[in-house]
KEVEX-112814 format. One record per residue (C-alpha): y, x, z; residue in three letters; residue number from 1. Coordinates in nm, 4 decimals. Each point is the difference from the previous one (the first is absolute). Layout:
<sites>
{{Y,X,Z},ALA,NUM} ...
</sites>
This chain:
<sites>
{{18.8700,-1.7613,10.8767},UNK,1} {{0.0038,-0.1591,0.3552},UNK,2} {{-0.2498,-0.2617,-0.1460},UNK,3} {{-0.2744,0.3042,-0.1230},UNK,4} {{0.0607,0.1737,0.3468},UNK,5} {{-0.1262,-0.3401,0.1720},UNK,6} {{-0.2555,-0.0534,-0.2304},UNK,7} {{-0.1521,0.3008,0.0309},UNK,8} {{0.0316,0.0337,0.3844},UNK,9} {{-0.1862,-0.3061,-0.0237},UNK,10} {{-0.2237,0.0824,-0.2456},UNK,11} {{-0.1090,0.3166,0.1684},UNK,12} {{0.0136,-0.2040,0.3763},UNK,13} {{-0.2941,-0.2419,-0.0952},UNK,14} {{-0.2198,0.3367,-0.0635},UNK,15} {{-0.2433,-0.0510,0.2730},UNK,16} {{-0.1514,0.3568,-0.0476},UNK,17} {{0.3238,0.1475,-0.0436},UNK,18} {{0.1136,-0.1788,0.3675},UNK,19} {{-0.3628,0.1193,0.1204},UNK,20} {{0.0266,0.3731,-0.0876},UNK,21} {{0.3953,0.0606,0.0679},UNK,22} {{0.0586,-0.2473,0.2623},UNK,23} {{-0.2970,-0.0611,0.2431},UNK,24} {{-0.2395,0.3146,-0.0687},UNK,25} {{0.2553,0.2237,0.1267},UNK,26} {{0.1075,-0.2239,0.2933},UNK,27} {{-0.3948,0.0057,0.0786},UNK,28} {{-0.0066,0.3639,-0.0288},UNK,29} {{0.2976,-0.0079,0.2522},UNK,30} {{-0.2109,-0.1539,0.2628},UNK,31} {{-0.3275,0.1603,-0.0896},UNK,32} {{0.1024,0.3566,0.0013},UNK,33} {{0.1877,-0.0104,0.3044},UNK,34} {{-0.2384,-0.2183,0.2193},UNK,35} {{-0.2983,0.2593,-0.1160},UNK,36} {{0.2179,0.3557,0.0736},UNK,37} {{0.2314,-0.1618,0.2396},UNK,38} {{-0.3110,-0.1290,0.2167},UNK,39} {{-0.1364,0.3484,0.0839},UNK,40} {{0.3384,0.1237,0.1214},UNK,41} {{0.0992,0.0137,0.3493},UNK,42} {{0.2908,-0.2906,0.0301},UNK,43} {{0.3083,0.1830,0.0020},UNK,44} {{-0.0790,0.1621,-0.3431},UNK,45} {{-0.0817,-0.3498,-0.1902},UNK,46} {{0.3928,-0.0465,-0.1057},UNK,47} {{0.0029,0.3138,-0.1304},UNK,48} {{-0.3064,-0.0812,-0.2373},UNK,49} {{0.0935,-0.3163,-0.0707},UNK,50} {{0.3644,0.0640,-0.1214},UNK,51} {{-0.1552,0.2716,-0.2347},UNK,52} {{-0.2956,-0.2557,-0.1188},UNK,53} {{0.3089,-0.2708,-0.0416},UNK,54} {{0.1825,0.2515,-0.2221},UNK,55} {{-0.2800,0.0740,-0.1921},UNK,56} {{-0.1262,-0.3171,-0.1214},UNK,57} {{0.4225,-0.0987,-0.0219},UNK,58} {{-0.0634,0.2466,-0.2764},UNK,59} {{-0.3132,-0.0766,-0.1249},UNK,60} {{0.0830,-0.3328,-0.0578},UNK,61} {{0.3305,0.0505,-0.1376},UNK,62} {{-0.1293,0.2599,-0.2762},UNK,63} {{-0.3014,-0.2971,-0.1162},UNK,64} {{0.2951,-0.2642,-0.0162},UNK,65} {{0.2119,0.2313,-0.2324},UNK,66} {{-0.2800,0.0986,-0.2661},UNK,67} {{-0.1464,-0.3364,0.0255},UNK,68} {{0.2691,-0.1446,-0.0921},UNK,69} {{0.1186,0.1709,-0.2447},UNK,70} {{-0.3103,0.0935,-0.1783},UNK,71} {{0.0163,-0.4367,-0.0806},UNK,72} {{0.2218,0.1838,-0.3138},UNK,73} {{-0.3522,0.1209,-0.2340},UNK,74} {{-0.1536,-0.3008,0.0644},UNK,75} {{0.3079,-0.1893,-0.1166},UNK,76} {{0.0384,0.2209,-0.3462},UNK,77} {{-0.3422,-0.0819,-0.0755},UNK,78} {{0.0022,-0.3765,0.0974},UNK,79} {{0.2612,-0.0147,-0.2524},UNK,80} {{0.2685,-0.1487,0.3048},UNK,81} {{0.2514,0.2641,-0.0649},UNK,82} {{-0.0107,-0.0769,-0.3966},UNK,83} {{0.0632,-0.3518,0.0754},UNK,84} {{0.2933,0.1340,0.2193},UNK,85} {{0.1617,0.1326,-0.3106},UNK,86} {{0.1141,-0.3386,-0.1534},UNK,87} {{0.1631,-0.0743,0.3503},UNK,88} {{0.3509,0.1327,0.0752},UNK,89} {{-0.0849,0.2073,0.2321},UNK,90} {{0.0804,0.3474,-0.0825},UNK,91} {{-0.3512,0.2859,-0.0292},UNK,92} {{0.2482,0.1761,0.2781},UNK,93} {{0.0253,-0.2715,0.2199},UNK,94} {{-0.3731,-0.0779,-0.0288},UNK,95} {{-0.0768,0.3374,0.1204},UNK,96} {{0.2645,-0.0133,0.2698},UNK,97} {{-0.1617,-0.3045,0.1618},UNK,98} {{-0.3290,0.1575,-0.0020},UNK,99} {{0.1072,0.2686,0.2090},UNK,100} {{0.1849,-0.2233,0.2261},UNK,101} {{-0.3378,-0.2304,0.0117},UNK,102} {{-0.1775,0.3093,0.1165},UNK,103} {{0.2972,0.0927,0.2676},UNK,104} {{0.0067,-0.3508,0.1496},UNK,105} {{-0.3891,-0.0752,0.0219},UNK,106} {{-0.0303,0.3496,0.2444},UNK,107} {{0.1830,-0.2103,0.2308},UNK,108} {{-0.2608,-0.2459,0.1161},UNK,109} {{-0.2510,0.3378,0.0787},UNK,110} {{0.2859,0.1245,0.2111},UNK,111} {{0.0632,-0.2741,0.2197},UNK,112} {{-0.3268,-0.1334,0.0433},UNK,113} {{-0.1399,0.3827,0.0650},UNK,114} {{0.2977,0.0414,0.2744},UNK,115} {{-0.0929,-0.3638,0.1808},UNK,116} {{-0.3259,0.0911,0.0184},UNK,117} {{0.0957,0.3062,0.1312},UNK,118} {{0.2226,-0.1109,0.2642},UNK,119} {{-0.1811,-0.3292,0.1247},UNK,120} {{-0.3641,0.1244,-0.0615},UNK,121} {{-0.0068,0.3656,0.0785},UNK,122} {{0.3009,-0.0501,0.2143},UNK,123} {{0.2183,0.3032,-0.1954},UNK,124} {{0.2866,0.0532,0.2348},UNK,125} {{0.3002,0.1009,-0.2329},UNK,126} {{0.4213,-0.1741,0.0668},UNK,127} {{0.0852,-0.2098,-0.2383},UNK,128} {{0.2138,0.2710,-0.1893},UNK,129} {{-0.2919,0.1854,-0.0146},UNK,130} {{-0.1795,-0.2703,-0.1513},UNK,131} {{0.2537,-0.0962,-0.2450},UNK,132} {{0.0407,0.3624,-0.0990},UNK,133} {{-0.3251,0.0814,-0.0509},UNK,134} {{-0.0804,-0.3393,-0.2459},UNK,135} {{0.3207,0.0760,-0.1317},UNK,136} {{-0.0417,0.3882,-0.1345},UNK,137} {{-0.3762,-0.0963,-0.1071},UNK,138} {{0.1189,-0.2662,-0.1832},UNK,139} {{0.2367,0.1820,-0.1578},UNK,140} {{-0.2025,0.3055,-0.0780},UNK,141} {{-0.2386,-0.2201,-0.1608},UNK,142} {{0.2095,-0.0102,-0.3179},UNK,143} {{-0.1676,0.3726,-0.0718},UNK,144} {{-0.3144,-0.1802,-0.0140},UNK,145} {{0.1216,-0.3068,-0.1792},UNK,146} {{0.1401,0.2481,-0.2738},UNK,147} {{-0.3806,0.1475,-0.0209},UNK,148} {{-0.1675,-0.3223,-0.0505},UNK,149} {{0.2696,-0.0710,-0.2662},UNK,150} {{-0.1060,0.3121,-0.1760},UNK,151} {{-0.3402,-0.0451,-0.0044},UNK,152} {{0.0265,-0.3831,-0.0968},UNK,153} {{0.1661,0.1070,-0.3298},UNK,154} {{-0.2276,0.2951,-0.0396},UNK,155} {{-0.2922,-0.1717,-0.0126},UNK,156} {{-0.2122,-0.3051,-0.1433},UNK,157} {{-0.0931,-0.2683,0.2749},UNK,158} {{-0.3952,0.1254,0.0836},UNK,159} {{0.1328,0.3535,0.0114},UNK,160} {{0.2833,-0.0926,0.2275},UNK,161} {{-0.1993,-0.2141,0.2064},UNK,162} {{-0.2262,0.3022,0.0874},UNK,163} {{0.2668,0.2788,0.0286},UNK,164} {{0.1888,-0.2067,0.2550},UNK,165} {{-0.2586,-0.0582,0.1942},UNK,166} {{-0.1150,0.3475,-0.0249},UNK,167} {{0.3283,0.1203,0.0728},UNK,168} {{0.0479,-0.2102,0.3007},UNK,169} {{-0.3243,0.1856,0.1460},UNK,170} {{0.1240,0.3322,-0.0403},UNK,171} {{0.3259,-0.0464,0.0948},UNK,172} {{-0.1128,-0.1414,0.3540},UNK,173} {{-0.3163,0.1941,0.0049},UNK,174} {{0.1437,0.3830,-0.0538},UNK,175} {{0.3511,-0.1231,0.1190},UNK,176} {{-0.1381,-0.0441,0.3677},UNK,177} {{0.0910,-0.3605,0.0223},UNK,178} {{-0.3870,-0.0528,0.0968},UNK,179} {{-0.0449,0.3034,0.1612},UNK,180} {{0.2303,0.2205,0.1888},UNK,181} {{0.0619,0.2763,-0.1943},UNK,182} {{-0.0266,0.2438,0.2522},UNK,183} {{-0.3826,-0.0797,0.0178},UNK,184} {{-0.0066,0.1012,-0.4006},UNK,185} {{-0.1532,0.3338,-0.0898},UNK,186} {{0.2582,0.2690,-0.0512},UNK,187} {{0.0306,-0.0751,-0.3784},UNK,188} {{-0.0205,-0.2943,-0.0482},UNK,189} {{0.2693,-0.0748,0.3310},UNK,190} {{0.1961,0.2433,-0.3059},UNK,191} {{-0.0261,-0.2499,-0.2810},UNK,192} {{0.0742,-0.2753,0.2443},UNK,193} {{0.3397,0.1455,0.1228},UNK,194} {{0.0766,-0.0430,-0.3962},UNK,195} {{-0.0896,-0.3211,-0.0866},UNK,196} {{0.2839,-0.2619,0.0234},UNK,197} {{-0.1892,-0.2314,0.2445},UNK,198} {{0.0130,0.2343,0.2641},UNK,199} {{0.3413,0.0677,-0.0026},UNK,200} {{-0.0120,-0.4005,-0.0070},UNK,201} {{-0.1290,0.0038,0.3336},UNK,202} {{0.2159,0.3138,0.1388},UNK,203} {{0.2845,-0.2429,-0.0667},UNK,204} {{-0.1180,-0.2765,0.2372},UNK,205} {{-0.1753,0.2782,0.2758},UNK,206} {{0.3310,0.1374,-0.0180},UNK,207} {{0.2376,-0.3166,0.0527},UNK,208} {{-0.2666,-0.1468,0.2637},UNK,209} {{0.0362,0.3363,0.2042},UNK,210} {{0.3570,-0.0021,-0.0238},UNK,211} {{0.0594,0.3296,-0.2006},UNK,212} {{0.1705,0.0688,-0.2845},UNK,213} {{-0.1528,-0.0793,-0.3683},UNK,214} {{0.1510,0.1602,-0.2634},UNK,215} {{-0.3180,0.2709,-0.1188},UNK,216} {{-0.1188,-0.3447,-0.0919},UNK,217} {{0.3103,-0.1811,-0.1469},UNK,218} {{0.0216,0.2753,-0.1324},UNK,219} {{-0.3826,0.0863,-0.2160},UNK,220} {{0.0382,-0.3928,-0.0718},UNK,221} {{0.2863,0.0172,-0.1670},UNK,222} {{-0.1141,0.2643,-0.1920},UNK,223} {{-0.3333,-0.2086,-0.0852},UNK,224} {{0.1488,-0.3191,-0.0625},UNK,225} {{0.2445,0.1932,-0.2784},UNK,226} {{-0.2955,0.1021,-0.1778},UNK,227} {{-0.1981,-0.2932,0.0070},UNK,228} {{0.2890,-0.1772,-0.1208},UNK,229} {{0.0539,0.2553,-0.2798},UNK,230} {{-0.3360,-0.0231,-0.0922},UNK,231} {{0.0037,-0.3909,-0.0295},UNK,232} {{0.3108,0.0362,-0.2267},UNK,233} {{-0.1756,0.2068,-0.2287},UNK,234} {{-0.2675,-0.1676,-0.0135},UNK,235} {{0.1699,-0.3493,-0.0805},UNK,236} {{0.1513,0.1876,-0.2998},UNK,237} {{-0.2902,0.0835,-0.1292},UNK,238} {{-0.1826,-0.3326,0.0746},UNK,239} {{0.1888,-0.3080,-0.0167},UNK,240} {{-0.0414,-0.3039,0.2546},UNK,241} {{-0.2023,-0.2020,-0.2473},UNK,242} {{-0.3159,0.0183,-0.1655},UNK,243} {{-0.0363,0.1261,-0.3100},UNK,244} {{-0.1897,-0.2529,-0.2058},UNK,245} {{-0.2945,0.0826,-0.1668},UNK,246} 
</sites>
């Protein structure tokens, strides 16, 4: 089992569009947004923006890492890699278990390279127990989104995947305010975004970076991540981990 986790971390690792999209887009977004909005405040209000901006895209790319990671399990059904799993001795159970911990380990990289930028680019003044806690709870949280991923990636064959990810990357950071603060949103739509799972994403890290307590958040993620991971149980029961051949 420790052998398919490696593999796969690799596997997943030499992705140059996956590293592009999950790792450097939202590290570029870091610096872009808060140079732009930053730039046209008076001094003492830049931290301000560019903690919120950091949080954000901490988010943003955290949420791409988890579903594009994950999603990798369509596109393995229909390459027929998960039948050839079946004459290994790995267990269907395990298999599943390390693509969820695939998807929880490659958030990581997004994290940390988001926060450096952060810090030594747009000079984000957090303590370090700030900035431990912060890539720390995100990380964590990002096992609701890793569970969502999973549940799509068995749902679905690899083209229709493919799109609903990245769809449902766009909407989650679009109408969750990780783009946009959602206080800018019309009055309905700043509605739907208050229930979307990405927003309470971000909540989490406003809330840790401003020193206040976060359990509304812990607490709707918990709530999300027990569906999602409910609905990628019955969905696995219903579809197994290998193509069916034709």
């Amino acid at each position: 089992m420790t052998e398919l986790l490696l593999f796969q971390l690799r596997r997943v690792g030499r992705n140059k569009q996956y590293l592009f999209f999950t790792v450097l887009l939202p590290a570029l977004f870091t610096v872009f947004f808060t140079k732009v909005i930053g730039g046209q405040l008076a001094p003492g209000d830049y931290q301000d923006v560019a903690g919120s901006v950091l949080v954000s895209m901490l988010a943003y790319g955290a949420i791409g890492a988890a579903l594009g990671a994950t999603i990798r399990i369509a596109f393995d059904r229909s390459s027929g890699w998960l039948r050839q799993l079946r004459v290994t001795p790995v267990p269907s159970g395990s298999v599943f278990a390390v693509d969820v911990a695939v998807g929880a380990l490659l958030v990581l990289p997004s994290l940390v390279v988001v926060a450096l930028v952060g810090r030594f680019v747009n000079g984000v003044q957090f303590g370090l127990g700030t900035w431990l806690a912060l890539v720390g709870s995100l990380w964590a949280g990002s096992v609701v989104f890793v569970a969502l991923g999973v549940a799509v990636g068995l749902a679905l064959e690899a083209q229709a995947a493919g799109a609903a990810i990245g769809i449902l990357g766009t909407v989650l950071a679009a109408l969750g305010g990780l783009w946009f603060p959602v206080e800018q949103f019309p009055e309905g739509m700043a509605t739907v975004a208050r229930t979307l799972p990405s927003y309470w994403f971000a909540e989490l890290g406003r809330d840790i970076a401003g020193g206040t307590p976060a359990s509304a958040p812990v607490a709707v993620l918990g709530g999300y991540g027990v569906l999602f991971a409910v609905a990628a149980l019955a969905v696995a029961r219903r579809r197994p981990l290998h193509a069916v051949a034709g």
